[in-house]
C-alpha positions in Angstrom: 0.0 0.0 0.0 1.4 3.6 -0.6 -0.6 6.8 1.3 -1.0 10.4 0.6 -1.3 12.8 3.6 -1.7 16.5 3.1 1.2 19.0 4.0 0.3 21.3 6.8 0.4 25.3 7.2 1.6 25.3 10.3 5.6 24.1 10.7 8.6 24.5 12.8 11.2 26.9 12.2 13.4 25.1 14.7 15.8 22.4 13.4 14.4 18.5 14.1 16.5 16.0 13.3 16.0 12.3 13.9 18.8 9.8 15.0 20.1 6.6 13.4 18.0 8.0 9.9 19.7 9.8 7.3 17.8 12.5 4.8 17.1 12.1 1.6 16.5 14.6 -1.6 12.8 15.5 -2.8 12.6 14.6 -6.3 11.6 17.9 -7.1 14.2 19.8 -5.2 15.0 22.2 -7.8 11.5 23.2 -8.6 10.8 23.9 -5.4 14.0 26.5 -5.5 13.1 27.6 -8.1 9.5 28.2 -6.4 10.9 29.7 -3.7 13.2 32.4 -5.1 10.7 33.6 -7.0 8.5 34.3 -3.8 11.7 35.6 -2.2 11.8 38.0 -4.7 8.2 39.5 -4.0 7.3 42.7 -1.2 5.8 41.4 1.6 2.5 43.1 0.4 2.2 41.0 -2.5 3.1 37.9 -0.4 0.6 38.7 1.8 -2.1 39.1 -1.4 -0.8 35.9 -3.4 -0.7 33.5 0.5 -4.1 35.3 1.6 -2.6 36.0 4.7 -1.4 38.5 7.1 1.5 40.9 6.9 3.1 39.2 9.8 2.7 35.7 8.0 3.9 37.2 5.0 7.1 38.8 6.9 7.7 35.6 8.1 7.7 33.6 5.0 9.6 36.5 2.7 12.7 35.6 5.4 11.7 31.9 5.0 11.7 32.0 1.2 15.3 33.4 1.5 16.6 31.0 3.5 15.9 28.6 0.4 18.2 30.4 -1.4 20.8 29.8 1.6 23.0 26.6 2.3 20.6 25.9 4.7 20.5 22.7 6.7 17.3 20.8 6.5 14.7 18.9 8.4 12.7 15.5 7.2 9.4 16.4 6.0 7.5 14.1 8.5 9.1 16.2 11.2 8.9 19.2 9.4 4.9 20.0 9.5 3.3 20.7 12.7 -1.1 20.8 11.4 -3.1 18.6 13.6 -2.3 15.7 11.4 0.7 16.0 12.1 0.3 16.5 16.0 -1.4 13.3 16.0 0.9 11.3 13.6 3.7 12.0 16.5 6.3 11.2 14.0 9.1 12.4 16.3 8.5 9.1 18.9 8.6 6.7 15.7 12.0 4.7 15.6 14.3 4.2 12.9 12.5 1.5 12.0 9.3 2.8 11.8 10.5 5.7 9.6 12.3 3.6 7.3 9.3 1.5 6.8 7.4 4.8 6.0 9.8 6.1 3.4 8.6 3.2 1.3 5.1 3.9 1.8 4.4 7.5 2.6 4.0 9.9 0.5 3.3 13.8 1.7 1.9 16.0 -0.8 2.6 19.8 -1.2 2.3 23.1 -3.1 5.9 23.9 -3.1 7.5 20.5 -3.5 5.4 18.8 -5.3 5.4 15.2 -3.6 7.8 13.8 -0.5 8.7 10.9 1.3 8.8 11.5 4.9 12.9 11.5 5.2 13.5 14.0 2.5 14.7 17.5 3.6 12.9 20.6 3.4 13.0 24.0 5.0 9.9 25.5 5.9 7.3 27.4 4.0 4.0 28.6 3.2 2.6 28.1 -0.2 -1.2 28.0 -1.4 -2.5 26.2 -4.8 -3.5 29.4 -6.9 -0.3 30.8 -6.6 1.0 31.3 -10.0 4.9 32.3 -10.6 7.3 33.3 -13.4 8.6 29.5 -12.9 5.6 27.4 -12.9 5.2 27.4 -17.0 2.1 30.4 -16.5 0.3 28.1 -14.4 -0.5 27.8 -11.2 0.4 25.2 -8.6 -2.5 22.5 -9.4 -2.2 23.3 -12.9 1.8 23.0 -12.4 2.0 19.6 -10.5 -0.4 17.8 -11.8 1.7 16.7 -15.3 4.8 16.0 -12.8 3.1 14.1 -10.0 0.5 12.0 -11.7 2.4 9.2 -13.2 5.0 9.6 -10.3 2.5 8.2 -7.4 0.6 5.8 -9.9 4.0 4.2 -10.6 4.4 4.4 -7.2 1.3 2.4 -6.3 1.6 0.0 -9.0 5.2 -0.8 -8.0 3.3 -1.8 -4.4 0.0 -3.3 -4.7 -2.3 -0.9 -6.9 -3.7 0.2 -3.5 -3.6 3.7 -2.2 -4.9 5.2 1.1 -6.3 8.1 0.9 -5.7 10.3 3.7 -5.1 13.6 2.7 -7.5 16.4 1.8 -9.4 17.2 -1.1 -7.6 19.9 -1.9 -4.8 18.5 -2.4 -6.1 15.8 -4.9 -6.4 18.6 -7.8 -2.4 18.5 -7.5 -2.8 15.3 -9.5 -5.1 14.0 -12.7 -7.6 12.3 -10.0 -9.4 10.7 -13.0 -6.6 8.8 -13.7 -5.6 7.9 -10.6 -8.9 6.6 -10.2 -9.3 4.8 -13.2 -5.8 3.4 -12.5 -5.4 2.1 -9.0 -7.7 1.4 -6.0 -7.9 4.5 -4.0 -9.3 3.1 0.1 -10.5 6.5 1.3 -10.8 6.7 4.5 -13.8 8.5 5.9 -14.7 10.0 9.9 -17.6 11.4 11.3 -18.6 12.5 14.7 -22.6 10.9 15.1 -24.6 14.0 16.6 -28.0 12.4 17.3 -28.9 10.9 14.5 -26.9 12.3 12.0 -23.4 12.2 11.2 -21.3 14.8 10.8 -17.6 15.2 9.1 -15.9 17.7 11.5 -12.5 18.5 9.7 -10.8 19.1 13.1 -11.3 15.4 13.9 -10.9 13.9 9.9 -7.7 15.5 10.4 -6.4 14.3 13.6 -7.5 10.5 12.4 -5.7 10.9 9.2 -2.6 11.8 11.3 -3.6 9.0 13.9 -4.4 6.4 11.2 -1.1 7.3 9.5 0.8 6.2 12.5 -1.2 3.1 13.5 -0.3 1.5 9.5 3.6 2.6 9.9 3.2 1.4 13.4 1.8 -1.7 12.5 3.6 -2.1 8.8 -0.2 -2.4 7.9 -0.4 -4.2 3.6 -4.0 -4.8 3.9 -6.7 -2.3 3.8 -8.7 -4.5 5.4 -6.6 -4.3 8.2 -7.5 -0.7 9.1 -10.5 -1.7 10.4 -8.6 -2.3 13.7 -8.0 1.2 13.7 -9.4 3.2 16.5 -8.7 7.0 18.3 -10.3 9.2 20.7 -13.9 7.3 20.2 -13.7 6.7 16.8 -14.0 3.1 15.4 -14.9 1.3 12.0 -18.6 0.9 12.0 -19.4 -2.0 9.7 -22.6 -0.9 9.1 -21.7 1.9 6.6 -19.7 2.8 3.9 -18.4 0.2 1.7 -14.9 -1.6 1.7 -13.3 1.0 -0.6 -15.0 3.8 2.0 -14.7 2.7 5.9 -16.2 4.4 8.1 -15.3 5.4 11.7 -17.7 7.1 13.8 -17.0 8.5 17.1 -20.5 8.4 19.7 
């Protein structure tokens, strides 16, 4: 099985390292430079248009953006992030091991690199999918990635199983030709909802702390059956038979 999990907003600035593991390159290294001078090159006012976000934000990631251009030491990606995936993935307790096992199974996606493995090194950023730069061909970032990551996770997937795991947002699906991805693999999706009454209810807080959560419990668990996630439960939630179907479990927290 391979797995996508969306990149976060929030990351540290401080340095994380991880013992006993050593880094690796993203394959798209140099187009995320190239990315990032770019960005570097813009005021903070028009960072703070193109990111949608404050001045202070945008102050922050102007100095960020020219770090890239530095020989600046790196962190691994699945350190890297700090979203509420990410808080509940607690990649920083996994072993050597663990990691290792992930670096064959885990992809991360996102706007300014493209696609990661967990051990590659990054520096932090902030990037958003309509962002279009002198760089990215007059497109923006979906329209950008999607010719360069499509046949790299289907290969990816076919090299495995055919099956992926779907944990990231929907977003971050329109980085890739979905259709084909689709049409080409099994995509398991994942799917949890917090039962109010009756009804049931996707609260994107909780969808994302059990995609971080779920993330773990497969790397944990070296998980190469979907079938297997079933076992998988957090904070209330667990599979509920009852629903979905097996390409769509559900896990519903009371």
């Amino acid at each position: 099985m391979q797995i996508i999990l969306a990149s976060a907003k929030i990351m540290h600035d401080q340095l994380k390292s991880m013992p006993n593991v050593s880094m690796t390159t993203p394959r798209f290294q140099n187009e995320a430079a190239a990315f990032a001078r770019d960005m570097a090159s813009y005021p903070i006012e028009t960072i703070a248009e193109m990111l949608g976000c404050s001045q202070a934000i945008a102050t922050q990631n102007k100095l960020r953006f020219m770090h890239h251009l530095e020989d600046a030491a790196t962190m691994p990606a699945i350190l890297a992030y700090h979203g509420q995936a990410y808080k509940h993935l607690k990649a920083e307790t996994l072993t050597a091991e663990h990691l290792n096992f992930s670096q064959q199974h885990l992809w991360i996606m996102s706007f300014l690199y493209g696609i990661l493995r967990p051990l590659d090194g990054i520096l932090p950023y902030r990037m958003e999918g309509n962002v279009e730069l002198p760089s990215g061909e007059s497109k923006n970032m979906f329209g950008f990635w999607k010719s360069h990551l499509t046949d790299v996770l289907i290969n990816s997937i076919k090299a495995d199983d055919g099956v992926l795991i779907h944990l990231a947002t929907e977003e971050f699906q329109h980085l890739l030709d979905w259709q084909r991805v689709n049409r080409e693999v099994r995509i398991v999706q994942p799917l949890f909802y917090v039962k109010k009454g009756n009804a049931l209810k996707m609260q994107a807080v909780w969808a994302k702390t059990c995609r971080g959560a779920m993330t773990r419990f497969i790397i944990e668990n070296r998980i190469n059956d979907p079938s297997l996630l079933q076992a998988f439960s957090y904070e209330g939630f667990h599979f509920d038979p009852c629903l979905g179907d097996e390409n769509h479990p559900h896990f519903v927290k009371q």
